[in-house]
TIVO-2410 file (N, C-alpha, C; in nm, 3 decimals):
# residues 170
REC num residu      c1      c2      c3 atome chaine
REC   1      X  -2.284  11.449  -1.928     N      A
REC   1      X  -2.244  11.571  -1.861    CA      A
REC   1      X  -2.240  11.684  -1.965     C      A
REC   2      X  -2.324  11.782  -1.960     N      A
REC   2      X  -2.309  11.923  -2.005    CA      A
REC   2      X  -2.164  11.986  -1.993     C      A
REC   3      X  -2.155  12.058  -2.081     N      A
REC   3      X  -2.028  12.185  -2.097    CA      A
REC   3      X  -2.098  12.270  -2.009     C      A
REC   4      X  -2.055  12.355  -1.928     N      A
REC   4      X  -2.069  12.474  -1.795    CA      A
REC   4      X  -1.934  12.554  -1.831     C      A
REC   5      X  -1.960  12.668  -1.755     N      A
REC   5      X  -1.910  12.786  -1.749    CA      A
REC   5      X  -1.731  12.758  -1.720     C      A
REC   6      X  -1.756  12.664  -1.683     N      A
REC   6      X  -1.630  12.654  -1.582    CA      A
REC   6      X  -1.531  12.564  -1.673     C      A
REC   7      X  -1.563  12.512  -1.791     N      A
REC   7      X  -1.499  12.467  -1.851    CA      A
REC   7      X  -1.439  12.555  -1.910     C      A
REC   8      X  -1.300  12.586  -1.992     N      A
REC   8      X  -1.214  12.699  -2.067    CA      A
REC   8      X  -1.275  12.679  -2.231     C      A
REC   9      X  -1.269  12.812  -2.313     N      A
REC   9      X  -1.343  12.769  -2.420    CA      A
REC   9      X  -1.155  12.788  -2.473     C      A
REC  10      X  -1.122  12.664  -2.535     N      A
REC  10      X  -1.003  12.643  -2.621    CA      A
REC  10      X  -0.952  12.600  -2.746     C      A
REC  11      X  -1.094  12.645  -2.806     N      A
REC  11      X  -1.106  12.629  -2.931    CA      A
REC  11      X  -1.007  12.709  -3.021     C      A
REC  12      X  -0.876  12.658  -3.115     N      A
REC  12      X  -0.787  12.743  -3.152    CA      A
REC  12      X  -0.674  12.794  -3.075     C      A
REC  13      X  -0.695  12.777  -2.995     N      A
REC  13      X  -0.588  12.829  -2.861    CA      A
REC  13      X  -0.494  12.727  -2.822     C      A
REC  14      X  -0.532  12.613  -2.831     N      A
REC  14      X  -0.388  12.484  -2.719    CA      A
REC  14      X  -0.304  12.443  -2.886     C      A
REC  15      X  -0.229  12.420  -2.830     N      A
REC  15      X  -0.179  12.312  -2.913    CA      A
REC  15      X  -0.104  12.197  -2.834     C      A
REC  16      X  -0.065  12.106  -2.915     N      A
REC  16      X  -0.004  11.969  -2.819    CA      A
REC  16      X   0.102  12.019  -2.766     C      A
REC  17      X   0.193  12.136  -2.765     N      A
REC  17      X   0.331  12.142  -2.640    CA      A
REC  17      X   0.253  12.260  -2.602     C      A
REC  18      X   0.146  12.300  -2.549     N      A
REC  18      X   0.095  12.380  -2.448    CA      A
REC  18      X   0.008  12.333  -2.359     C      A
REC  19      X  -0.042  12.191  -2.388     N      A
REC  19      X  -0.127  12.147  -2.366    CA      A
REC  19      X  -0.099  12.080  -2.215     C      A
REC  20      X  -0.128  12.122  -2.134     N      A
REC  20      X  -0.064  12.056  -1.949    CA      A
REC  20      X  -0.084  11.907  -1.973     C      A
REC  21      X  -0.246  11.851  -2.035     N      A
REC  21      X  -0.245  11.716  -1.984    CA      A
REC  21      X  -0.169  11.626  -2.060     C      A
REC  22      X  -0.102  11.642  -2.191     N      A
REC  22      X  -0.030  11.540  -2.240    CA      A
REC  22      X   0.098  11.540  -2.227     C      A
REC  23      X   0.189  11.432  -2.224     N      A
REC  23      X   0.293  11.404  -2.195    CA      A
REC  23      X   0.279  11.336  -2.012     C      A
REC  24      X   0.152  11.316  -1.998     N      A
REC  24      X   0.120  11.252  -1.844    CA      A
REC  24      X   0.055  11.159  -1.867     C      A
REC  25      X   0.095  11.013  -1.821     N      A
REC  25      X  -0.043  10.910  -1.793    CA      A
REC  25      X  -0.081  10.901  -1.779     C      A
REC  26      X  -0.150  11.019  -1.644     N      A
REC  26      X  -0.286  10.985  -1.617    CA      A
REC  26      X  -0.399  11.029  -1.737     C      A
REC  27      X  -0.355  11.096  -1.885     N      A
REC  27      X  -0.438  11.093  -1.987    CA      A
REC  27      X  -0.418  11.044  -2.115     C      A
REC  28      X  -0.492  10.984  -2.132     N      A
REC  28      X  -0.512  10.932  -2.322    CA      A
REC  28      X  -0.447  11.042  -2.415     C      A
REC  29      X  -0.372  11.041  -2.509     N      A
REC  29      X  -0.335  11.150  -2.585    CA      A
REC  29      X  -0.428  11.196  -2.645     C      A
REC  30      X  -0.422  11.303  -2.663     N      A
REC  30      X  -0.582  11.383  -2.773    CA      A
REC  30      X  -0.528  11.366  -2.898     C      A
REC  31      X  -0.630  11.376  -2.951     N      A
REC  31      X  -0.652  11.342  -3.104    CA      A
REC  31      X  -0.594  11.455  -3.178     C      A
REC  32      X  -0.528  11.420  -3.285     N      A
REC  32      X  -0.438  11.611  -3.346    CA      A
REC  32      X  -0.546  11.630  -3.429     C      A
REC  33      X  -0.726  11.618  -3.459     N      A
REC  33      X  -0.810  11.725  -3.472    CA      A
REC  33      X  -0.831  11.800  -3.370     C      A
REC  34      X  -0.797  11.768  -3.221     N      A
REC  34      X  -0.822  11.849  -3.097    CA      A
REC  34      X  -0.793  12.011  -3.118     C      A
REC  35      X  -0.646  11.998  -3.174     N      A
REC  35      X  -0.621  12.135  -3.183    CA      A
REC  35      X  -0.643  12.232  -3.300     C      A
REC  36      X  -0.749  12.149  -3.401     N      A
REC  36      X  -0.754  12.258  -3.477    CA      A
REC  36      X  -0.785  12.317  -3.464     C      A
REC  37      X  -0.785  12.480  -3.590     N      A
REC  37      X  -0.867  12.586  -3.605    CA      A
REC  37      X  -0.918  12.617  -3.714     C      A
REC  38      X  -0.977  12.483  -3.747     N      A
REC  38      X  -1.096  12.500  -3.840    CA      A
REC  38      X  -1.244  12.561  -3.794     C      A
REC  39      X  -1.316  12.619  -3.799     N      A
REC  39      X  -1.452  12.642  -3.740    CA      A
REC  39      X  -1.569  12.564  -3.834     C      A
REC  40      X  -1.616  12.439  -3.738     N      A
REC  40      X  -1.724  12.320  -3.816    CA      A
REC  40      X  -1.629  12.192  -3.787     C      A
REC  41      X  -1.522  12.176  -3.760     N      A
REC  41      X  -1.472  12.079  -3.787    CA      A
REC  41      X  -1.465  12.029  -3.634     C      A
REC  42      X  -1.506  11.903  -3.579     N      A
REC  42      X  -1.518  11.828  -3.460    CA      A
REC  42      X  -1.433  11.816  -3.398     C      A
REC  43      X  -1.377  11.834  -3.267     N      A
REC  43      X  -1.223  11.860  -3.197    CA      A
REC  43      X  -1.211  11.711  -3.150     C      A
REC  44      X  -1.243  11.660  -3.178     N      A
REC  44      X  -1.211  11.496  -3.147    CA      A
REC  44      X  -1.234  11.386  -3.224     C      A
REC  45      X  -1.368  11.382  -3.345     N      A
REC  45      X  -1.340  11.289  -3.455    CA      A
REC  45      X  -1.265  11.341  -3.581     C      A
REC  46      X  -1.274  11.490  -3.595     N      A
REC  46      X  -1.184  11.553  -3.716    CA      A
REC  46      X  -1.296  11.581  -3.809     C      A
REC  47      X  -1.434  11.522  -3.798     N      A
REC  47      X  -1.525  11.532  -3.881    CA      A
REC  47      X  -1.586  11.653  -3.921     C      A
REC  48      X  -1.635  11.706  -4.032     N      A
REC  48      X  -1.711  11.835  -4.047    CA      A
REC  48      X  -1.836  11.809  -3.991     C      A
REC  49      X  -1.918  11.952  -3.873     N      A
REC  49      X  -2.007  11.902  -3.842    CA      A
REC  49      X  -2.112  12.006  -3.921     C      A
REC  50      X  -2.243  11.922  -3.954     N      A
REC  50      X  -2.350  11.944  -4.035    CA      A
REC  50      X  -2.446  12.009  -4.013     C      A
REC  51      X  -2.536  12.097  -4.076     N      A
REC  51      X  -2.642  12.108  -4.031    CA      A
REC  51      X  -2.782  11.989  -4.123     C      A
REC  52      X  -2.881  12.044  -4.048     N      A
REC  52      X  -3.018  11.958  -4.150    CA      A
REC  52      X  -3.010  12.004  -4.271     C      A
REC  53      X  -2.986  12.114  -4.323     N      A
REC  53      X  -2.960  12.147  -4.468    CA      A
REC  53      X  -2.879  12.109  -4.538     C      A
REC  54      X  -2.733  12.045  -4.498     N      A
REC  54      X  -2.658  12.000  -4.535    CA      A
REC  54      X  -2.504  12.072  -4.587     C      A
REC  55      X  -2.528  12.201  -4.469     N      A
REC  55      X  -2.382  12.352  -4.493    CA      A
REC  55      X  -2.358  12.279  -4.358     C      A
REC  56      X  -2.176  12.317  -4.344     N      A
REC  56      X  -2.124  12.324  -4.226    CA      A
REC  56      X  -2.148  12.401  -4.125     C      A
REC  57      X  -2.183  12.377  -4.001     N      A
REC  57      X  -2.221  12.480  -3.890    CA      A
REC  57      X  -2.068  12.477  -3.824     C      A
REC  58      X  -2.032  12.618  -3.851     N      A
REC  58      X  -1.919  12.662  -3.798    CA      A
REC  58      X  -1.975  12.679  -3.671     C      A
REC  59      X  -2.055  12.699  -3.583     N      A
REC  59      X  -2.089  12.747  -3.486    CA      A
REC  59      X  -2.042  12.648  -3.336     C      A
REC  60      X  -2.058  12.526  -3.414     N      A
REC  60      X  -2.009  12.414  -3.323    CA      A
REC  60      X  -1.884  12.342  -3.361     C      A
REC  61      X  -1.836  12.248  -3.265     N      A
REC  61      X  -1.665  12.236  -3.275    CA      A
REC  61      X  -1.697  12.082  -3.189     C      A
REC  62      X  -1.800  12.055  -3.171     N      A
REC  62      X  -1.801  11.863  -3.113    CA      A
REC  62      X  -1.930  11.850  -3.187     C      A
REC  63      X  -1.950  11.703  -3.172     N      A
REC  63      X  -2.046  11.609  -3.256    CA      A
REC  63      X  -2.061  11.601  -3.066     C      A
REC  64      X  -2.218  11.577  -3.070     N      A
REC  64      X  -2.293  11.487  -2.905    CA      A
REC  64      X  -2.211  11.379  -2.865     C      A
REC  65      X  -2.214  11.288  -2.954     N      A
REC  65      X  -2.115  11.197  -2.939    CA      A
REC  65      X  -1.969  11.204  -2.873     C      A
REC  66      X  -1.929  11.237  -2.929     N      A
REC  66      X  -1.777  11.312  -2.933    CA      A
REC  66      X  -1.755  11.394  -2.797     C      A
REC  67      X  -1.844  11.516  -2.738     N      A
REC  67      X  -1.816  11.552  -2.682    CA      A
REC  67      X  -1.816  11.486  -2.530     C      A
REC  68      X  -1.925  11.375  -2.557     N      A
REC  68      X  -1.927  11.267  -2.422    CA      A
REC  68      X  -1.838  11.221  -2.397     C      A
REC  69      X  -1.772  11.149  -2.495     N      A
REC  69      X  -1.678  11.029  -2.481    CA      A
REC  69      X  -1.513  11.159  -2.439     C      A
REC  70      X  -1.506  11.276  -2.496     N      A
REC  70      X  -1.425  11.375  -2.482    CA      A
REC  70      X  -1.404  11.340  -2.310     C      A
REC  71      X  -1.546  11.396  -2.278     N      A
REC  71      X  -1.546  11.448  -2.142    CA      A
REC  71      X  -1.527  11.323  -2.048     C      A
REC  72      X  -1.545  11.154  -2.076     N      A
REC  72      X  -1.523  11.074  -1.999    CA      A
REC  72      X  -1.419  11.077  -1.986     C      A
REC  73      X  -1.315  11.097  -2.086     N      A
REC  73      X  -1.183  11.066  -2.086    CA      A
REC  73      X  -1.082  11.173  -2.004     C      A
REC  74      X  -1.159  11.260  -1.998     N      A
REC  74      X  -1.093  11.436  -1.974    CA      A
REC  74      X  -1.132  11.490  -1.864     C      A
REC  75      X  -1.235  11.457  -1.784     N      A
REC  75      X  -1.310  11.515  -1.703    CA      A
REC  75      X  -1.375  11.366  -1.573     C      A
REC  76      X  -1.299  11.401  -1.455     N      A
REC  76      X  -1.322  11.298  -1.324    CA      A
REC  76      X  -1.456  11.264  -1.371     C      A
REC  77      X  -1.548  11.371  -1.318     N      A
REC  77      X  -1.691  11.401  -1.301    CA      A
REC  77      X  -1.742  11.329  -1.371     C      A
REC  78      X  -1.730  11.327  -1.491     N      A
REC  78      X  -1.800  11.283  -1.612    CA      A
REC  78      X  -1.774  11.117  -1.631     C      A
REC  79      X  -1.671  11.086  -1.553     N      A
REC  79      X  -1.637  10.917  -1.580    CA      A
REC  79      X  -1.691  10.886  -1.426     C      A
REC  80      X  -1.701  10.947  -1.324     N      A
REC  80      X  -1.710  10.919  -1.173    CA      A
REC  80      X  -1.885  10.867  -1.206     C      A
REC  81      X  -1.962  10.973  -1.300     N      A
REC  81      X  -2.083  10.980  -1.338    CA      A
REC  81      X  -2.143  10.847  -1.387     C      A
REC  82      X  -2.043  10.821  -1.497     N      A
REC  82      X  -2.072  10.704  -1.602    CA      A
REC  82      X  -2.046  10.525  -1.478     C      A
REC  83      X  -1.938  10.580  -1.425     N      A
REC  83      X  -1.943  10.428  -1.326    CA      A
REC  83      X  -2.009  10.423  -1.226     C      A
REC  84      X  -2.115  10.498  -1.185     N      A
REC  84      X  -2.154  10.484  -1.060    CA      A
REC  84      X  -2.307  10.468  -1.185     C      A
REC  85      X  -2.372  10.501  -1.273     N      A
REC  85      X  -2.434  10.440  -1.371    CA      A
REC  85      X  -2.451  10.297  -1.367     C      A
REC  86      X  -2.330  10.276  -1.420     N      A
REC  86      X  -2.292  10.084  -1.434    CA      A
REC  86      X  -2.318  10.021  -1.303     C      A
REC  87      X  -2.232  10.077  -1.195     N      A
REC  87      X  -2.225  10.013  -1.015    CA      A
REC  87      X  -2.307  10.018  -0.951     C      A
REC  88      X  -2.369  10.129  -0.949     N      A
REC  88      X  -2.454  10.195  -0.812    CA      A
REC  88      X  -2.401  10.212  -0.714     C      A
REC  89      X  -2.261  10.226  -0.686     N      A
REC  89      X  -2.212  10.262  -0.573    CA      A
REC  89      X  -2.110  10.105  -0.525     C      A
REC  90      X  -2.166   9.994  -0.605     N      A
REC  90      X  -2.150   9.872  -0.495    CA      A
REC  90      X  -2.004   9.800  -0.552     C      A
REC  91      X  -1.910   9.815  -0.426     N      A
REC  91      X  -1.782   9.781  -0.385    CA      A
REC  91      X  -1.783   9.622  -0.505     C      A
REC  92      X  -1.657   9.636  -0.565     N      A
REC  92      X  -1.633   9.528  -0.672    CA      A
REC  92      X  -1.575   9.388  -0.636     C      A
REC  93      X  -1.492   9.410  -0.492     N      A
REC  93      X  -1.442   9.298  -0.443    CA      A
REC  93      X  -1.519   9.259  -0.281     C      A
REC  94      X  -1.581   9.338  -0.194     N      A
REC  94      X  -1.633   9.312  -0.119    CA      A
REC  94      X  -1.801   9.297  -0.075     C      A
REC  95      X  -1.862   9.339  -0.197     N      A
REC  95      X  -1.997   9.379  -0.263    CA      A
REC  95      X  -2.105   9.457  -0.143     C      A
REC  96      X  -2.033   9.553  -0.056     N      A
REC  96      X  -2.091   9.644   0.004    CA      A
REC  96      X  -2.115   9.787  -0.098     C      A
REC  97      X  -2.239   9.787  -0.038     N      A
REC  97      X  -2.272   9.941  -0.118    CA      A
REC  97      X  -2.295  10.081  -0.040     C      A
REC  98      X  -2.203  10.143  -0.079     N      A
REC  98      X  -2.157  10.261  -0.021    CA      A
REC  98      X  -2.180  10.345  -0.062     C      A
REC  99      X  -2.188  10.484   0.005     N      A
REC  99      X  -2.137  10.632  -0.077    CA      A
REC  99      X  -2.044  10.683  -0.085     C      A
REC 100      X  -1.921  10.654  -0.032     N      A
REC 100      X  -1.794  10.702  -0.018    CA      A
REC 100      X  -1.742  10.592  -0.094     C      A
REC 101      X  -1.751  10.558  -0.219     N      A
REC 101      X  -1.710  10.475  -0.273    CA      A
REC 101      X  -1.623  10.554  -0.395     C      A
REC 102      X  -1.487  10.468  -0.428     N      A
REC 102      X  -1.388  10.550  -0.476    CA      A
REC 102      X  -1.354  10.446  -0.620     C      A
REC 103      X  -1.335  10.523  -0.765     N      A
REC 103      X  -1.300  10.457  -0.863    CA      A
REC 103      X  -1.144  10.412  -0.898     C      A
REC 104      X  -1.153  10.259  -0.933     N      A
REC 104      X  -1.028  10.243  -0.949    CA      A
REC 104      X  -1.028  10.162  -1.073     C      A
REC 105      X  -0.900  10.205  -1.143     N      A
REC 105      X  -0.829  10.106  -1.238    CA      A
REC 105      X  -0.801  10.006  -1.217     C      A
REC 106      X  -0.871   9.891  -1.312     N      A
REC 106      X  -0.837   9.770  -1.275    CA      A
REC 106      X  -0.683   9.726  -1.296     C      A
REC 107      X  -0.598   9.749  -1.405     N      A
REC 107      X  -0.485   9.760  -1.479    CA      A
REC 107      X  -0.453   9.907  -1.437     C      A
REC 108      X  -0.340   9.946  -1.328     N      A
REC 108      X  -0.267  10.056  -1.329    CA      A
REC 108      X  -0.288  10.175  -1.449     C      A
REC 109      X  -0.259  10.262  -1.411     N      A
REC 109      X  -0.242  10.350  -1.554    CA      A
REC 109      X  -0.110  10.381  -1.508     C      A
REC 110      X  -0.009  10.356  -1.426     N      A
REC 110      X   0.128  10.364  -1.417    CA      A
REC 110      X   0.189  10.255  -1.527     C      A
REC 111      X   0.117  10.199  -1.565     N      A
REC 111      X   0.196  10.069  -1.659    CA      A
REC 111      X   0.229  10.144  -1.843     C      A
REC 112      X   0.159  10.279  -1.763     N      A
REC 112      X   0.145  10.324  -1.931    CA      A
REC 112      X   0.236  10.413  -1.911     C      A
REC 113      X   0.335  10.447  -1.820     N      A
REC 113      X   0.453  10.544  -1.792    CA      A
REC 113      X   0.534  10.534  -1.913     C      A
REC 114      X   0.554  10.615  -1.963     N      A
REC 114      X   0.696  10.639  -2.032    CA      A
REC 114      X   0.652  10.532  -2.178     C      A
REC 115      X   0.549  10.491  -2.195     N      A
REC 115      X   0.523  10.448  -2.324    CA      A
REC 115      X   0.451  10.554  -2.424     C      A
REC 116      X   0.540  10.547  -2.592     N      A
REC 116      X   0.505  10.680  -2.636    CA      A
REC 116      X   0.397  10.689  -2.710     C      A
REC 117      X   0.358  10.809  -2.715     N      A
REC 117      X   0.245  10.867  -2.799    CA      A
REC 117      X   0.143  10.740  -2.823     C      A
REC 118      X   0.220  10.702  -2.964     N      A
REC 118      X   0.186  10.619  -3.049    CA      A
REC 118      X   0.134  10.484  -3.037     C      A
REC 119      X   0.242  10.456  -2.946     N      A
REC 119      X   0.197  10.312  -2.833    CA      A
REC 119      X   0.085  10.263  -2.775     C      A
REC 120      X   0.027  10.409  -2.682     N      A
REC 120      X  -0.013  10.399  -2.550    CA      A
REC 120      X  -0.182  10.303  -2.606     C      A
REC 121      X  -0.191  10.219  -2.526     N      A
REC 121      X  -0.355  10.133  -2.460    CA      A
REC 121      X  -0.475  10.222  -2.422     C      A
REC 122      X  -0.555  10.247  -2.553     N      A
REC 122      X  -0.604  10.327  -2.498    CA      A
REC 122      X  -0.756  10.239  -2.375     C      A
REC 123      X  -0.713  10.097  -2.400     N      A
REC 123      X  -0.805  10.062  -2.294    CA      A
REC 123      X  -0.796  10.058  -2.168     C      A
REC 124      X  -0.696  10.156  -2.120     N      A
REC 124      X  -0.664  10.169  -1.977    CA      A
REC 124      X  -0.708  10.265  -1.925     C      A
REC 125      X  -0.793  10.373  -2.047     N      A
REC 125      X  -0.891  10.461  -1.987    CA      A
REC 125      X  -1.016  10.397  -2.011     C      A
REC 126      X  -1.090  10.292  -2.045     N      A
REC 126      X  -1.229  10.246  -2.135    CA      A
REC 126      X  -1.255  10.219  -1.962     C      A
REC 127      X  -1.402  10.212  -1.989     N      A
REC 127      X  -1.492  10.154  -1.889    CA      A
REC 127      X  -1.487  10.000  -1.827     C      A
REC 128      X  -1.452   9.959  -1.935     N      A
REC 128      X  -1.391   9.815  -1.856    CA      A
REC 128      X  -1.308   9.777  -1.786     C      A
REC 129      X  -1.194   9.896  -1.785     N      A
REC 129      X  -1.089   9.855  -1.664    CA      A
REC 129      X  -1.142   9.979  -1.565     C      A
REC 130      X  -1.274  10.061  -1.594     N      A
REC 130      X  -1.303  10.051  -1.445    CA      A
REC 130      X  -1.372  10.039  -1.315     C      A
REC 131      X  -1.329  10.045  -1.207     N      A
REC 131      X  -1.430   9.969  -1.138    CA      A
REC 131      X  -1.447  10.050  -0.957     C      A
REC 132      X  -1.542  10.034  -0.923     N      A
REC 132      X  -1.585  10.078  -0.773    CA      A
REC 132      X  -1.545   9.986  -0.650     C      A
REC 133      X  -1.480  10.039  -0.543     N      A
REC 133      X  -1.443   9.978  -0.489    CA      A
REC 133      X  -1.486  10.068  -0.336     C      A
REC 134      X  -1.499  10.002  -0.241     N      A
REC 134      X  -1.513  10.067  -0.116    CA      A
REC 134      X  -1.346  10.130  -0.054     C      A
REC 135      X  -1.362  10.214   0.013     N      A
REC 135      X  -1.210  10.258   0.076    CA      A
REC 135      X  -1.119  10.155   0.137     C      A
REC 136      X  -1.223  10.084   0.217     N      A
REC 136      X  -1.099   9.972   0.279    CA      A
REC 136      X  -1.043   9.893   0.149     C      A
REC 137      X  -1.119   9.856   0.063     N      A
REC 137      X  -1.080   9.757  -0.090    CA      A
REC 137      X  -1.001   9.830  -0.166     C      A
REC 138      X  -1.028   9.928  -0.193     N      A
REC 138      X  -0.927   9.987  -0.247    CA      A
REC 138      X  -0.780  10.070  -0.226     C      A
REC 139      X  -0.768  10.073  -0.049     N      A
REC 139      X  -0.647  10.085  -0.003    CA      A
REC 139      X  -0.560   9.935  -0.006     C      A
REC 140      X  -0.654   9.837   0.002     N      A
REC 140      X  -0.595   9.714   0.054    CA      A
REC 140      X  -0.524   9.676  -0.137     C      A
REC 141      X  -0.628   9.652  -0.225     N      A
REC 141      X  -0.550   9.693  -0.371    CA      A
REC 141      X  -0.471   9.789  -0.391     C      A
REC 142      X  -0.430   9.870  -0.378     N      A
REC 142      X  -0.329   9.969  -0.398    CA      A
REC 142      X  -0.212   9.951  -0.328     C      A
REC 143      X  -0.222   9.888  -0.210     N      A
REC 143      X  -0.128   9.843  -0.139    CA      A
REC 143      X  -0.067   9.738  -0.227     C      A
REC 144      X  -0.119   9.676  -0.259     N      A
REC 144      X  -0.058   9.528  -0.272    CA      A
REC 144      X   0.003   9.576  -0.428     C      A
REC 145      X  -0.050   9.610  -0.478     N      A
REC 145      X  -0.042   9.648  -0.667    CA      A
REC 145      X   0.164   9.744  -0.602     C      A
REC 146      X   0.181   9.842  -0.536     N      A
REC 146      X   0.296   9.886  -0.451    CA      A
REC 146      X   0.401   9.815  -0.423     C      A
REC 147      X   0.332   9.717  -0.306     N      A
REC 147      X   0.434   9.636  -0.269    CA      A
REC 147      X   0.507   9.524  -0.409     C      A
REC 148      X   0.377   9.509  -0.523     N      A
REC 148      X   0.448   9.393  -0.609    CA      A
REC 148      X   0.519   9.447  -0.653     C      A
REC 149      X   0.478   9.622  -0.709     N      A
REC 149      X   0.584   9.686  -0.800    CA      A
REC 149      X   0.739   9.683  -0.762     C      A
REC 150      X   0.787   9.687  -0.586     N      A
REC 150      X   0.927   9.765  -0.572    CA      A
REC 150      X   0.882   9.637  -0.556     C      A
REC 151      X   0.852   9.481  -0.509     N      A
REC 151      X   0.914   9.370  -0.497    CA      A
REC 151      X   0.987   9.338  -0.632     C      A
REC 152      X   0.934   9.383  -0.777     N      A
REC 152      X   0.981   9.327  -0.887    CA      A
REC 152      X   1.104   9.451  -0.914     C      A
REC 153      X   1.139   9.525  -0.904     N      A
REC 153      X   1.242   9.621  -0.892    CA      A
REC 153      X   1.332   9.562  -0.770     C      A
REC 154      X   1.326   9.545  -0.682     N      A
REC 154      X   1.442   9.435  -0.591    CA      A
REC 154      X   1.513   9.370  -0.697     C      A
REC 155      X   1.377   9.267  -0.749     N      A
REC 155      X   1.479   9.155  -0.794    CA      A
REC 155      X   1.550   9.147  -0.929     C      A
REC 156      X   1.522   9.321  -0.951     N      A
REC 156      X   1.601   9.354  -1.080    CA      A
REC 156      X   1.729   9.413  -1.061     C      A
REC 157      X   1.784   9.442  -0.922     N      A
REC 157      X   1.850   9.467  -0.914    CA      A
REC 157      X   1.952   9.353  -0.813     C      A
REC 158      X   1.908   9.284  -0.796     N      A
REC 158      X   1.991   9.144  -0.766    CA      A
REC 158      X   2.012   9.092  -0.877     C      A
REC 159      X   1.978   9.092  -0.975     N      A
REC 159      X   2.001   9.038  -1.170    CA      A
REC 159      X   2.166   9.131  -1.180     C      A
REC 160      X   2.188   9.258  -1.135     N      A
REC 160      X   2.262   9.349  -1.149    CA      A
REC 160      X   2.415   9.285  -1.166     C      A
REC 161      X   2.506   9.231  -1.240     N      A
REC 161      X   2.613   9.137  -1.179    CA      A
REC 161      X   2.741   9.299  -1.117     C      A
REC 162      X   2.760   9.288  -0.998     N      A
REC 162      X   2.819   9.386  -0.936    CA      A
REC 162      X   2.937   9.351  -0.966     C      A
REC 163      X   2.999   9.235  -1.007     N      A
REC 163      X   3.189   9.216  -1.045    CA      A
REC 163      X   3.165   9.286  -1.143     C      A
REC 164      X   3.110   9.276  -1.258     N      A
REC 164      X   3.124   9.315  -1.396    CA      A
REC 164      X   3.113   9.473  -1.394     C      A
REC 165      X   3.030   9.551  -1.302     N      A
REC 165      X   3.032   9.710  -1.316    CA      A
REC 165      X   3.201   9.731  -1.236     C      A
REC 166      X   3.174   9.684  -1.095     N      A
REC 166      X   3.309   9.719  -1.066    CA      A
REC 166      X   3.447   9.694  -1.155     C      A
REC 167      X   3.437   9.572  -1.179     N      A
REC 167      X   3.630   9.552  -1.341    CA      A
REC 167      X   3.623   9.677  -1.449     C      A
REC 168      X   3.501   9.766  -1.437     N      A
REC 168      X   3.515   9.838  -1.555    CA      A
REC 168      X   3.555   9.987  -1.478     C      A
REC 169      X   3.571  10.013  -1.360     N      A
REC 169      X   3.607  10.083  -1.276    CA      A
REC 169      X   3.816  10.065  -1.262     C      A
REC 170      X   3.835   9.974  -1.262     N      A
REC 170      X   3.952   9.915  -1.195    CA      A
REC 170      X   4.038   9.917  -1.274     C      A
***
């Protein structure tokens, strides 16, 4: 996927507490070359980028590389692009092939809630956890992935011993 108009040029401008998408799961943390303001230096490997002569071209701010893997991670389009590549459209658990076919995480990215910075998996954005699924398959997974979650929250709160909160009341 190409850079277009419609992307914001934010080169020098964000930093990590201005930045909307971090501090949310639904994204990978960016890399702290993201926000530099070096001019030549790659906003996602940190690398100086080169020309054939061998001077820094300030002119650019991603490596090809870099800016792909940027945009899978950062941009629907660009990962919706890359799995329908791999799939062709065709449903992962019911093997109908569709066009209204919708991408899903195989492994939640809710599992990455509230785990910090430093922590976080970044294979819960990689291509391997994800996968195409038709609408009925993937309501019927989402359902169930729901129901296990508040079933295992029930039974954390039957663990709860209710004499012991109440005597500290009394």
């Amino acid at each position: 996927m190409k850079w277009s108009k419609r992307h914001k040029k934010t080169f020098g401008k964000k930093t990590r507490e201005t930045d909307a998408t971090q501090g949310s799961f639904r994204y990978p943390p960016k890399p702290d070359s993201y926000y530099t303001k070096i001019e030549g230096q790659c906003r996602w490997c940190g690398k100086m980028i080169m020309n054939e002569d061998g001077t820094i071209n300030s002119r650019r701010n991603w490596h090809e590389d870099c800016s792909e893997e940027y945009m899978f991670y950062y941009h629907s389009g660009a990962t919706r692009q890359k799995v329908y590549e791999r799939d062709l459209g065709k449903c992962n658990y019911c093997g109908d092939i569709t066009t209204r076919w919708e991408l899903d995480h195989i492994n939640p990215l809710s599992e990455q809630k509230n785990v910090p910075r430093d922590k976080m998996d970044w294979s819960y954005w990689s291509m391997e956890n994800l996968q195409t699924l038709c609408y009925k398959c993937h309501k019927k997974k989402s359902g169930k992935e729901i129901s296990e979650k508040f079933k295992l929250k029930r039974e954390d709160k039957k663990k709860v011993n209710w004499k012991k909160i109440k005597g500290l009341f009394e």
